[in-house]
N, C-alpha and C positions, 0 to 999 in steps of 0.2 A: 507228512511233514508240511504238504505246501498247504493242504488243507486246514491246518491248526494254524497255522500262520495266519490264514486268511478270517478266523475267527476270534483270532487274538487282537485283530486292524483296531475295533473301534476303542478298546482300552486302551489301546496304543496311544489313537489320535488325543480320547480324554484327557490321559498323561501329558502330552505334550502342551495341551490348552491349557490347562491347571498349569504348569511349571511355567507359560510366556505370564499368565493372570497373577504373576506377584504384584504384593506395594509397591515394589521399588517402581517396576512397569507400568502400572498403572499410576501414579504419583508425575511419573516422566510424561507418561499420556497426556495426560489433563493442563500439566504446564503446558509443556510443549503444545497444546492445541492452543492453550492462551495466549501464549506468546506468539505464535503463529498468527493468531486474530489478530493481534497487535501490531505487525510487522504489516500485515495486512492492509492497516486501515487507509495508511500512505496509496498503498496500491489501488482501493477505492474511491479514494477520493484524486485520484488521478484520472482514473476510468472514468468516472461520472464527468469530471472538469473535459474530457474529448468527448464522449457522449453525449455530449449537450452541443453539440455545435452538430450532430444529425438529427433528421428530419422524427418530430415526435415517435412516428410509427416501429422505428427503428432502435430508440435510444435501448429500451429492456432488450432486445435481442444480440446488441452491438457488446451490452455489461455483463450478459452472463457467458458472452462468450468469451468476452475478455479476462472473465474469473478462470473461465475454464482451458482457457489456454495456459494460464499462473498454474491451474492446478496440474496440468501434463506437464509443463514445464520442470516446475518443485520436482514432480516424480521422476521424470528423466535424468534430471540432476544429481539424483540420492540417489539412483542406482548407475550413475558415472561418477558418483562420487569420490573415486580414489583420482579421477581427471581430475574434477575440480579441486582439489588438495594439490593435484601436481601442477596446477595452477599457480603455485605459492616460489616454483623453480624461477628461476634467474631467467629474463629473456634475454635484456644486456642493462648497461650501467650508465646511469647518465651522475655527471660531475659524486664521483664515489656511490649511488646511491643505486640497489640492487632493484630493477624493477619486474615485475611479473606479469603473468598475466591477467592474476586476480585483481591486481594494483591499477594496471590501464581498464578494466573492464569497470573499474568502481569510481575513475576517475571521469572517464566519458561518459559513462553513466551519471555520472554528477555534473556535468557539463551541462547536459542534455537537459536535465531537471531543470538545472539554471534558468539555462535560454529558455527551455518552453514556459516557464513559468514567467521569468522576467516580460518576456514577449503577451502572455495572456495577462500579465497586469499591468502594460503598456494599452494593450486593446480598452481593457476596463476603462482604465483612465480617458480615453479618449473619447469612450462609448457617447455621442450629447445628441438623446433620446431617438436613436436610430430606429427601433421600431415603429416610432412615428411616423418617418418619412417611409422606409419599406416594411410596412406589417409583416410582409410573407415572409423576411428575411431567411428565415432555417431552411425555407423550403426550394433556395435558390440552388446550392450545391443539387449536383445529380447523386442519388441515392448510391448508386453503386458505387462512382471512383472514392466520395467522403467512406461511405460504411469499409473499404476496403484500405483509404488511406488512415483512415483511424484506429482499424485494426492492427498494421502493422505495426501504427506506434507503441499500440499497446503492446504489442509483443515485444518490441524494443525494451519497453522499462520493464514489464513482466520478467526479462531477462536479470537486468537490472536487480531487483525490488528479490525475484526466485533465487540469487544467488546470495543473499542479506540470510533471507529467510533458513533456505538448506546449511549453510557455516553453520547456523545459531542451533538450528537440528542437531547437527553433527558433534557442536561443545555440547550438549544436552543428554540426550539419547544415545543408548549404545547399538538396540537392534535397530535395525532399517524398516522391520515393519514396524514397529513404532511411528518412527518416522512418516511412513507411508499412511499411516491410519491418521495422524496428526495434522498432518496435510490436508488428505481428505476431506476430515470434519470442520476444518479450521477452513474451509472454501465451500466447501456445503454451507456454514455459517452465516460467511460473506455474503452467498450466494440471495440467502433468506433477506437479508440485512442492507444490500446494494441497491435497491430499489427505494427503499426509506432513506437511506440517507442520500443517494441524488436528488431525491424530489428537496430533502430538508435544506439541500444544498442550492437549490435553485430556487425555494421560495425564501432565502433569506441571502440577497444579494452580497451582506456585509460575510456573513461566512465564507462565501467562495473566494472574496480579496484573500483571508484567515487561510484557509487550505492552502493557497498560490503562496502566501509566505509560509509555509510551514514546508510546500515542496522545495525552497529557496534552502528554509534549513537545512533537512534531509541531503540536497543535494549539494552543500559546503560540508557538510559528517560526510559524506561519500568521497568527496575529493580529496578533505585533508586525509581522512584514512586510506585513500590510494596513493598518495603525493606523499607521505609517511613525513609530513613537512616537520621540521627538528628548529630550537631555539635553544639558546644558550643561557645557561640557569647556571650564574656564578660560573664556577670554574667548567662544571661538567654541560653536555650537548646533548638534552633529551630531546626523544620524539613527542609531539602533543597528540594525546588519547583524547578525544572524544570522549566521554561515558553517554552511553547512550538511554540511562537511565536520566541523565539530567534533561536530556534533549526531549523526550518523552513526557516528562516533566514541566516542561517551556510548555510545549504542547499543550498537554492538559491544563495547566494555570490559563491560559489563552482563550483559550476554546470557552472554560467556567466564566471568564471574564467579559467574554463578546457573549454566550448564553444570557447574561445579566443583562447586559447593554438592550437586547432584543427584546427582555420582558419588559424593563422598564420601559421601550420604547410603545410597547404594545398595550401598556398600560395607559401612558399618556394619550394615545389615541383614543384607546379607549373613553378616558375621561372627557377628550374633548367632544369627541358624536356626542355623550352621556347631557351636557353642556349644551353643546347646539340644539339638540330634540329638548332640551328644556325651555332653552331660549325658544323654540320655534310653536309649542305647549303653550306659555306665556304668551304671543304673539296674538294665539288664536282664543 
């Protein structure tokens, strides 16, 4: 008996590959990796904007760790995930209004976004040609205490950003490997994809202001959806939803917009070397 059993194993396993490898699974896959990418990209372009204030050598070592910390994070979360649903309990009540723990974790986390960004586009604005006066600038922070206080921020929003990411899993997907493979590939992605877009983010100075308001958005969606803040529409008292299709939307309209601005800038310059080496042709 145990014998045939144990001959029987690998149709077994077949069968069970074949019955997870439906449409419906695989349809869920491929979104959910997409949208994973998407939810993603905030978290990129967050990592790069701390990344960059360490020392060249360091910056690719600082990002992919910080991807890969989002990814054990996501995964620990989907398989505590009946906690984070129990998240959604009562802790107490401030002026009628039932608060949780999912609610304060997405509001300080939208705080946090706030401040750091509001703070990094305070820095910007102030910047008047400091690399001038100290070149070495990046290289003044000691490697270890920056590489390790930047780490932790990123874990900080990574908590943040993985708790967005896992709910949106959870409306989505029904199995958890699903899930867990979605994840996976949707940070493997990044992973490919994180080094391109830091560099694109630091050679074009006007994008990174763009990123720092867009974490400004992200983290006002995080607050009103934790703060469940309510307005009075005629007679009745509704909550204000976010869609965060329109926000994503901002987003990409923005982004097309400054993409524009960059070429044509790059064009203009172009014309004008084109112009002066003609002028300086003529000369000679």
């Amino acid at each position: 008996m145990i014998v045939h059993h144990h001959h029987d194993n690998p149709r077994h396993r077949r069968l069970i590959v074949t019955e997870w490898l439906t449409t419906e699974n695989l349809i869920a896959l491929v979104t959910l990796t997409g949208l994973e990418v998407v939810l993603g990209i905030d978290n990129i372009i967050f990592i790069a904007i701390l990344t960059d204030r360490l020392p060249e050598h360091l910056q690719k070592r600082a990002r992919q760790l910080g991807l890969l910390l989002a990814m054990v994070m996501r995964i620990v979360l989907l398989f505590a995930i009946k906690w984070v649903m129990g998240l959604t309990t009562t802790l107490f009540t401030v002026f009628d209004h039932d608060v949780t723990g999912k609610d304060m974790i997405l509001v300080l986390g939208g705080l946090f976004l706030i401040g750091k960004a509001t703070i990094e586009i305070h820095e910007k604005l102030e910047e008047v040609s400091e690399d001038d006066i100290l070149p070495d600038q990046n290289d003044v922070p000691s490697a270890g205490v920056s590489l390790w206080g930047v780490m932790i921020q990123i874990m900080l929003l990574d908590m943040v950003f993985s708790l967005d990411s896992v709910i949106t899993a959870v409306g989505m997907a029904r199995s958890i490997a699903i899930m867990v493979i979605a994840v996976m590939l949707a940070v493997g992605m990044m992973m490919i994809f994180a080094d391109a877009i830091a560099e694109f983010v630091k050679r074009n100075p006007t994008l990174k202001m763009l990123a720092l308001a867009f974490l400004i958005l992200i983290g006002v969606v995080l607050v009103v959806e934790g703060a469940h803040i309510e307005i009075a529409d005629g007679q009745e008292v509704r909550e204000i939803g976010i869609n965060k299709g329109y926000v994503y939307f901002a987003m990409a309209f923005s982004l097309a917009v400054e993409l524009l601005n960059l070429k044509v800038i790059k064009g203009m310059i172009r014309q004008r070397r084109k112009r002066a080496a003609a002028r300086r042709n003529g000369a000679d």
